[in-house]
C-alpha positions in Angstrom: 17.8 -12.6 -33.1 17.8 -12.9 -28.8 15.0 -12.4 -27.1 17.1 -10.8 -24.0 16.2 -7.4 -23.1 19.3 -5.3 -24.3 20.3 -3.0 -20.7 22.9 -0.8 -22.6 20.6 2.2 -22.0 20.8 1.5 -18.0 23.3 4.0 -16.3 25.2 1.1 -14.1 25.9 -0.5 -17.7 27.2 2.0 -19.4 30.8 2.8 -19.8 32.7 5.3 -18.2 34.7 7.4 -20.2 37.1 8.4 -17.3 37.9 4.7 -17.2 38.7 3.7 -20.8 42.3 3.2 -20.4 41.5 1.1 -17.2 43.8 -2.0 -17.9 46.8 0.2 -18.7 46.4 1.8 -15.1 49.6 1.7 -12.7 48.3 1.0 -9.4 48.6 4.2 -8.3 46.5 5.7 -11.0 43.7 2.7 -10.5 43.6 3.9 -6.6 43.0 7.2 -7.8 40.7 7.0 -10.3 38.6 4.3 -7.9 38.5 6.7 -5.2 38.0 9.3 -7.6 34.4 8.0 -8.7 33.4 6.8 -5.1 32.3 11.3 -4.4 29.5 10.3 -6.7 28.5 7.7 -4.0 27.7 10.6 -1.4 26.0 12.6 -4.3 23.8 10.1 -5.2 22.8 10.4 -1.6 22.5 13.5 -0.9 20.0 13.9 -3.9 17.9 10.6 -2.9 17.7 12.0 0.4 14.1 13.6 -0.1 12.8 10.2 -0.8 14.7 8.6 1.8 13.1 10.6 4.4 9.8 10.2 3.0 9.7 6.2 2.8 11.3 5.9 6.4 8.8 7.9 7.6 6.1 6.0 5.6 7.4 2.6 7.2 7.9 4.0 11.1 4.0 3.3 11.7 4.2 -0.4 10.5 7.8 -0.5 12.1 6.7 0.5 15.7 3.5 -1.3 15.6 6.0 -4.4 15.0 6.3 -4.8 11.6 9.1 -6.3 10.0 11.7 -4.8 7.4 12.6 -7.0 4.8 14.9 -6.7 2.3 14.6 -8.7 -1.0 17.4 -8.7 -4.1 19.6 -11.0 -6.1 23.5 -11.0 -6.5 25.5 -8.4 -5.0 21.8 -6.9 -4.0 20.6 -9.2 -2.2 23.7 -9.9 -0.1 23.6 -6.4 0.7 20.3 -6.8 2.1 20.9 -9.7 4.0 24.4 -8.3 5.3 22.0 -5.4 6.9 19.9 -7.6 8.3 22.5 -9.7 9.6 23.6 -6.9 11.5 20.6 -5.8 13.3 20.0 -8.6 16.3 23.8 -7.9 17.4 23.5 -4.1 17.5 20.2 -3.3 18.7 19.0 -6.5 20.4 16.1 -7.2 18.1 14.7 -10.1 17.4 16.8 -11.6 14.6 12.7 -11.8 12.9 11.9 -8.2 12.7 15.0 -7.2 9.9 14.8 -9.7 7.0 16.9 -10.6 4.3 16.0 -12.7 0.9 18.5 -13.5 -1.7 17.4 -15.3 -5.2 19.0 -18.1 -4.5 18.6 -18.6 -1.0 21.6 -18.5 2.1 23.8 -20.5 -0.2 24.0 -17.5 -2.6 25.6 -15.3 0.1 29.0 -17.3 -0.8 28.7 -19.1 -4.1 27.0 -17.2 -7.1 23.6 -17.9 -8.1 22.9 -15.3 -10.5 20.7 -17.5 -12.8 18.4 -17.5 -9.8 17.6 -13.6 -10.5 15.5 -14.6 -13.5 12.7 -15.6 -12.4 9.8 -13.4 -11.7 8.5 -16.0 -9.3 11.4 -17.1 -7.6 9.9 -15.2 -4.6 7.1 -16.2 -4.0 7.1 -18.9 -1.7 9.8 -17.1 0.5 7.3 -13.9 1.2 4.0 -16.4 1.3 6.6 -18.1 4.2 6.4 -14.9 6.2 2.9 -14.5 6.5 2.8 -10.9 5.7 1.2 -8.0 7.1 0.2 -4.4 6.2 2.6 -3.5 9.1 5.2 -4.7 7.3 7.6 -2.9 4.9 9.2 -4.9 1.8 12.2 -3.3 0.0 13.3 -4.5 -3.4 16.7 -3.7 -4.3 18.0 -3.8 -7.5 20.7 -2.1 -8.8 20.0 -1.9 -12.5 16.1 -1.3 -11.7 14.9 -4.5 -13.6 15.7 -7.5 -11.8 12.6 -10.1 -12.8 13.2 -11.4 -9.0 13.2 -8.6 -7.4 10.3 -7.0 -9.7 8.0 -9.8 -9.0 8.7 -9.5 -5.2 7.1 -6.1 -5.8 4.2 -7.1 -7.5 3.5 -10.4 -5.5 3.2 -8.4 -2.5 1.1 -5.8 -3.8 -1.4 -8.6 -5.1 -2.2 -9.2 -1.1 -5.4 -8.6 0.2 -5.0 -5.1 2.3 -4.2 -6.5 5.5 -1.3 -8.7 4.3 -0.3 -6.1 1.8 3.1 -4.8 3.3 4.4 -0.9 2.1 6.7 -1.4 -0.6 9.7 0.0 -2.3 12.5 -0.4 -4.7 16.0 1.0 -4.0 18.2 1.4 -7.5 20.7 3.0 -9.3 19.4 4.1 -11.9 16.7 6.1 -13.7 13.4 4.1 -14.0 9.7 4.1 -14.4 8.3 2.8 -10.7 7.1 -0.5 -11.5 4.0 -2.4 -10.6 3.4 -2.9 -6.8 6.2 -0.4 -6.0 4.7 2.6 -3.6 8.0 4.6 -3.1 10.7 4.4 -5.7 14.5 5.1 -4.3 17.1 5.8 -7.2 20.3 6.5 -6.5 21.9 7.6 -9.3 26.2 6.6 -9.1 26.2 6.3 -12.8 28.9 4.4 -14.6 31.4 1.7 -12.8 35.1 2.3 -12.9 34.4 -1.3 -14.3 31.9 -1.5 -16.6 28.5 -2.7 -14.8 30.2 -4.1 -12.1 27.8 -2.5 -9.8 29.7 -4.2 -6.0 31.3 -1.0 -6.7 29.5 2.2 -6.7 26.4 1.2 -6.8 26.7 -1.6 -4.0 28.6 1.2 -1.7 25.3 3.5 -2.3 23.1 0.8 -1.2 24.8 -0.4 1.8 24.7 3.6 2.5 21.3 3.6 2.3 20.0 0.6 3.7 22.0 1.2 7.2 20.1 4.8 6.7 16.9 3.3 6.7 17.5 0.8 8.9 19.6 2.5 11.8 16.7 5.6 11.4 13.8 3.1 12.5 15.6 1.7 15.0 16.9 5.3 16.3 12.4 5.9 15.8 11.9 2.7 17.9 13.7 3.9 20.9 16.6 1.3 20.3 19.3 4.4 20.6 20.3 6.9 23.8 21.8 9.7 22.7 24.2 8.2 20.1 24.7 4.9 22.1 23.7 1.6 20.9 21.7 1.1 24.7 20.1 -1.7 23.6 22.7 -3.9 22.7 23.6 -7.0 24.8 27.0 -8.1 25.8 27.4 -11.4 24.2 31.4 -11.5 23.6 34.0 -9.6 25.1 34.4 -7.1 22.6 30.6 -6.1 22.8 31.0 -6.3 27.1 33.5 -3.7 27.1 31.3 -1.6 24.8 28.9 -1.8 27.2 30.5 -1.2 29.9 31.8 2.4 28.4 27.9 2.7 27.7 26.7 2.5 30.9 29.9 4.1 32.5 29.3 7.4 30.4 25.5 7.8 31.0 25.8 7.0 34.9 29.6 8.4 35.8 30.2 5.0 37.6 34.1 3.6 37.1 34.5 0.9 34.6 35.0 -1.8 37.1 31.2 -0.8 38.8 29.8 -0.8 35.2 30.9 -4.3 34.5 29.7 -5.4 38.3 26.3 -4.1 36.9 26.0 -5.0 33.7 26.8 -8.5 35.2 24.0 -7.9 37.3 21.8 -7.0 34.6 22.4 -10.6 32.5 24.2 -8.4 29.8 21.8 -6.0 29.1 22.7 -2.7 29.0 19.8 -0.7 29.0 18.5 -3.0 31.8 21.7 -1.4 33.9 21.5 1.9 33.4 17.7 1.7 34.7 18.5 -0.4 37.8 21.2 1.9 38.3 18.8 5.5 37.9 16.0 4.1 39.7 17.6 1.8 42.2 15.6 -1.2 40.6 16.1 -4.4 40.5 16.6 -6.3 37.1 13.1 -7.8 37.0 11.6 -4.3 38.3 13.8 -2.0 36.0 12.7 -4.5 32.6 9.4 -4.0 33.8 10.0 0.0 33.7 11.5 -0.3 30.1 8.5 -2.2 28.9 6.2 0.2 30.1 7.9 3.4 28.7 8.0 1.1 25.1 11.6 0.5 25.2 12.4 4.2 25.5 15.1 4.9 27.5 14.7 8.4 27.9 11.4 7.9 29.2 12.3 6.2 32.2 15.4 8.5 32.4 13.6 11.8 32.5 
């Protein structure tokens, strides 16, 4: 008899009856029915919401005090994780430090599978212990199925810290479950059955990535990285990010595109930097020094 935990009583490995007939599907019908199932990605959303807001709110203390956000998971979890956290020195200028992202496995299982490596309750360990963690930091666990031994020890290892290296905690599923040991806010978002049968990169990874760019856009929307809806901390690195800026700073200070390029120039690329030297008549040093003092706010110094 095996000693492997039978999962057939998880939602994201259960069948979906809408999808028996799946390998007799035209390709029309297999679009359909794909896109079909992807409304109860924006469900399972809408209901987790609630608890969204709660843990975001939960981790904006830590966050602003200069915490970290890290992301831990295995598979098509973790990459999800580390995708986010990928993503967050290019668009808000942060240090690449402050948004973290741990895969069982390590870097090389972003491309080649190392699904074994989601076993071991340990595997962890040494990664957080690397990090030196804090109780300003915030430590997600994501798991689609709820019962990832990697992920579940992350958890637990964490919560074992003496309080001021004990970091805020949560796990981010798909499914119903118990919260686990070490887990202080429990996230499910509840997609149900694949199209596929628990091949959760489909419904359940689009939920995730959903709400992991909630979580982290909305503490860096907290942390004074955004103007209005404009990405006013980012910093022109390539072209296509220097004509983003430009349009930035052109549509908060009304000056033509080719004056917005002579100042982000001015600024060394940085677009908040810009808009301040342009409103206060500052010079780059002098207008960084204005940010700083107004904690990275824009609107501070602006009104």
């Amino acid at each position: 008899m095996s000693d492997i935990a039978d999962r057939s009583h998880i939602d994201t490995e259960k069948r979906n009856p809408r999808s028996m007939r799946l390998h007799a599907m035209s390709v029309q019908e297999c679009v359909e029915l794909i896109n079909l199932e992807d409304r109860d990605v924006q469900q399972a959303l809408k209901r987790a919401a609630p608890r969204l807001a709660k843990f975001i709110a939960a981790a904006e203390p830590g966050f602003l005090a200069g915490g970290r956000l890290i992301y831990i998971g295995a598979g098509t979890s973790g990459r999800l994780g580390v995708l986010d956290a990928s993503e967050a020195p290019p668009t808000f200028h942060v240090p690449p430090d402050r948004v973290v992202g741990l895969i069982a496995g390590g870097d090389a299982a972003l491309r080649k599978s190392s699904e074994g490596a989601e076993d071991d309750p340990h595997g962890s360990h040494a990664a957080l212990d690397a990090l030196n963690l804090t109780s300003h930091d915030t430590l997600i666990a994501i798991a689609a199925g709820g019962t990832t031994p990697y992920a579940l020890g992350a958890l637990a290892h964490a919560a074992a810290r003496p309080a001021a290296g004990r970091p805020l905690t949560a796990l981010l599923c798909c499914t119903t479950v118990d919260t686990p040991p070490g887990c202080d806010h429990l996230i499910i978002l509840k997609t149900g059955p694949e199209v596929l049968t628990g091949s959760t990169r489909m419904k359940a990874g689009s939920a995730t990535k959903m709400a992991l760019n909630t979580i982290s856009t909305t503490l860096m929307v907290r942390s004074g990285r955004v103007y209005q809806n404009l990405m006013v901390d980012l910093k022109a690195t390539n072209a296509k990010l220097r004509d983003r800026a430009a349009r930035i700073i052109a549509s908060i200070t009304g000056l033509s595109r080719d004056a917005s390029f002579e100042l982000l120039t001015a600024a060394e690329g940085e677009v908040k930097t810009a808009i301040v030297m342009h409103a206060k008549h500052l010079d780059p040093a002098a207008a960084r020094a204005a940010i700083d003092a107004a904690q990275g706010r824009l609107d501070r110094v602006l009104d």
